[in-house]
C-alpha positions, 0 to 999 in steps of 0.5 A: 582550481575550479576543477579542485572546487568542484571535486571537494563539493562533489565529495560533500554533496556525496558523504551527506547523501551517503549518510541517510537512510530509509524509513520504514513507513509502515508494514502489512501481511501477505494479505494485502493487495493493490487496488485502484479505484474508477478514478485512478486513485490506488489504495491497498486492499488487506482481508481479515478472513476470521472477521470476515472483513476487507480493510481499504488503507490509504498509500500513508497506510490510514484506514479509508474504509471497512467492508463487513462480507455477510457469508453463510454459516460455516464458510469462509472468503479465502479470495478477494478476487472474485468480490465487486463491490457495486457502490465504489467501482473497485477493481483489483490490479494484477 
């Protein structure tokens, strides 16, 4: 009888979980890159090559910060590897 129990509840507790589903939080281009910062906190790092811009989202996909790049005239920033930025310690993780 207990082992009947058991299989019945075991049975529920799978069809339930069966039935849920995935949300898709948020989505992004290729563009984007995971960062951490000097205290261990990750963020996302996505550039904006025609605005010269790099955008700092939130792991809730909010935007935490924006950083204009002064580039010379008739260049563009095609990586974002090779740029520290000196105020905040960010780091890029491979």
């Amino acid at each position: 009888m207990k082992k009947l129990i058991f299989t019945i509840s075991l049975l529920v507790i799978v069809s339930i979980a069966g039935f849920s589903q995935l949300k898709l939080e948020g989505s992004h281009n290729a563009n984007l890159k995971t960062i951490m910062l000097k205290k261990g906190v990750v963020k996302y790092l996505m550039k904006i090559p025609n605005e010269n811009q790099i955008v700092i989202y939130n792991l809730d996909h909010t935007v935490w910060k924006m950083i204009s790049l002064s580039v010379p005239k008739n260049h563009k920033f095609r990586t974002t590897d090779l740029i520290k930025i000196q105020t905040s310690d960010i780091y890029v993780v491979k």
